[in-house]
C-alpha positions as CSV (number, residue, x, y, z in Angstrom):
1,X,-63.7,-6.1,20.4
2,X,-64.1,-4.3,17.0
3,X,-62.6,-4.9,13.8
4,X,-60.0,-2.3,13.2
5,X,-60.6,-2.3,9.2
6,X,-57.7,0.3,8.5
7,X,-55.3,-1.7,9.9
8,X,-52.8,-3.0,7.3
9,X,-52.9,-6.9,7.2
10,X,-49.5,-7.6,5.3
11,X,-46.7,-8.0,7.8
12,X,-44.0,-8.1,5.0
13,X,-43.6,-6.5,1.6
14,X,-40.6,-7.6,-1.3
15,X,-38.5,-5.2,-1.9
16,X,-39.9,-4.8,-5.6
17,X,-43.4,-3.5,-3.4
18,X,-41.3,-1.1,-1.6
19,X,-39.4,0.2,-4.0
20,X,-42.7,0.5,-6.3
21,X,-44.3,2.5,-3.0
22,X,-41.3,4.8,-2.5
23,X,-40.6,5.5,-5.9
24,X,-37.1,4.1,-6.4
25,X,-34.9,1.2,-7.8
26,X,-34.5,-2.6,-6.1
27,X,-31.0,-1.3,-6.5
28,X,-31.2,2.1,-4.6
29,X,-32.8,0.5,-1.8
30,X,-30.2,-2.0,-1.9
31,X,-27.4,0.5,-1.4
32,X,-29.2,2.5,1.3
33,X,-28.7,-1.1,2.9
34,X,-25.4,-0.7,2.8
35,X,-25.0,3.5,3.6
36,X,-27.5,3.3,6.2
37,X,-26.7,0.5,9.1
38,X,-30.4,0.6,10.8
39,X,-31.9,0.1,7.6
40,X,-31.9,-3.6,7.9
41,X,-35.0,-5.3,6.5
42,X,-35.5,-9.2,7.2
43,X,-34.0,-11.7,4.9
44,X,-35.3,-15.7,4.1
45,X,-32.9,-18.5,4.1
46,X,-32.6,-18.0,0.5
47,X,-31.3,-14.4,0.4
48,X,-35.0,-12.2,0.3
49,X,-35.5,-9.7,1.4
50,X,-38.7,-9.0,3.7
51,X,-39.3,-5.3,4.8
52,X,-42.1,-4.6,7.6
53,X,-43.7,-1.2,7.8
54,X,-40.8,0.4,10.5
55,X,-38.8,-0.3,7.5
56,X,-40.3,1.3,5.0
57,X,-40.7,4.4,7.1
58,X,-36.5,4.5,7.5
59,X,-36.6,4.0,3.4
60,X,-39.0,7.0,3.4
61,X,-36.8,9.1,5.7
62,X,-34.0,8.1,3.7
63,X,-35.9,9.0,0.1
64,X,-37.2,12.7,2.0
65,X,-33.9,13.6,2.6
66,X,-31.6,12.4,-0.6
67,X,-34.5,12.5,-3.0
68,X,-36.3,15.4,-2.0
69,X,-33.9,17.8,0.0
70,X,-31.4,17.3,-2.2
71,X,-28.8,15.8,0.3
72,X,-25.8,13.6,-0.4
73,X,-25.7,10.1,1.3
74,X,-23.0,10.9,4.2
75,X,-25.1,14.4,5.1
76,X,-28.1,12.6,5.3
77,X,-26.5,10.3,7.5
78,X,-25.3,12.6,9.7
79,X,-28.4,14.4,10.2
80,X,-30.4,11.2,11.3
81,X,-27.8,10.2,13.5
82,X,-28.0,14.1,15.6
83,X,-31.3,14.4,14.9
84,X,-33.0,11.7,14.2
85,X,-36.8,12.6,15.8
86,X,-35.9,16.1,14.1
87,X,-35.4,14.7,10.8
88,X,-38.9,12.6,11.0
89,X,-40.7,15.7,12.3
90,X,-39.3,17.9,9.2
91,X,-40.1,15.3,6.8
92,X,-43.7,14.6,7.8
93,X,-43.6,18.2,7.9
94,X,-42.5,17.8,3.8
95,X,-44.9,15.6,2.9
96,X,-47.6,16.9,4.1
97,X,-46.9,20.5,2.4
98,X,-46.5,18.5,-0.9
99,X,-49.9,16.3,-0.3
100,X,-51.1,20.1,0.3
101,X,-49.9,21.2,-2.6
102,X,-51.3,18.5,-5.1
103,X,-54.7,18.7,-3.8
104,X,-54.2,22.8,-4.6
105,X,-53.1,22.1,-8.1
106,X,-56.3,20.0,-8.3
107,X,-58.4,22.3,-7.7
108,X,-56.9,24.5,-9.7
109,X,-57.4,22.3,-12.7
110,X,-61.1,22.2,-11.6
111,X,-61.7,26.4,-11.4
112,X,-59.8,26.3,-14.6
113,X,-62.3,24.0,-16.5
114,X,-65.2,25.8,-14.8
115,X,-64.3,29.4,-15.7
């Protein structure tokens, strides 16, 4: 059997990791907590807060639609909750346009300094 080297070896992250990953407050992931009922990461005995990766994929729906889109907490609830493989499928759909689009400016920057 071979050794699957891309694989990602943590099994938890604090939420101070995901809310450095996602771009967001400890505070705003702590409210989605509360706005969003399947976001519900692992806690320890004393109260921590453990997220796995299925987790942070919720937070990054979440972050697509409120952050991104522009939509307000109760309509981006409603729209996972009809749609919820429609929602992923846009947002992938979102990032990969903006991944798309900073590589573009990139190379701009590049023709820019070579002209």
């Amino acid at each position: 059997m071979a050794l699957n080297i891309n694989k990602n070896l943590k099994a938890y992250y604090s939420i101070r990791e995901v809310a450095q990953m996602i771009g967001v407050s400890e505070p705003t992931l702590r409210y989605w907590e509360t706005e969003f009922p399947f976001l519900k990461p692992r806690t320890t005995a004393n109260k921590v807060r453990q997220y796995q990766d299925k987790d942070i994929e919720n937070i990054r729906l979440i972050y697509g639609l409120v952050k991104v889109r522009g939509m307000k907490i109760a309509a981006a609830r409603k729209a996972i909750n009809a749609n919820r493989a429609g929602v992923e499928h846009q947002t992938k759909i979102l990032e990969r346009l903006i991944d798309v689009k900073s590589q573009l400016m990139e190379l701009k920057g590049a023709m820019d300094k070579i002209v």
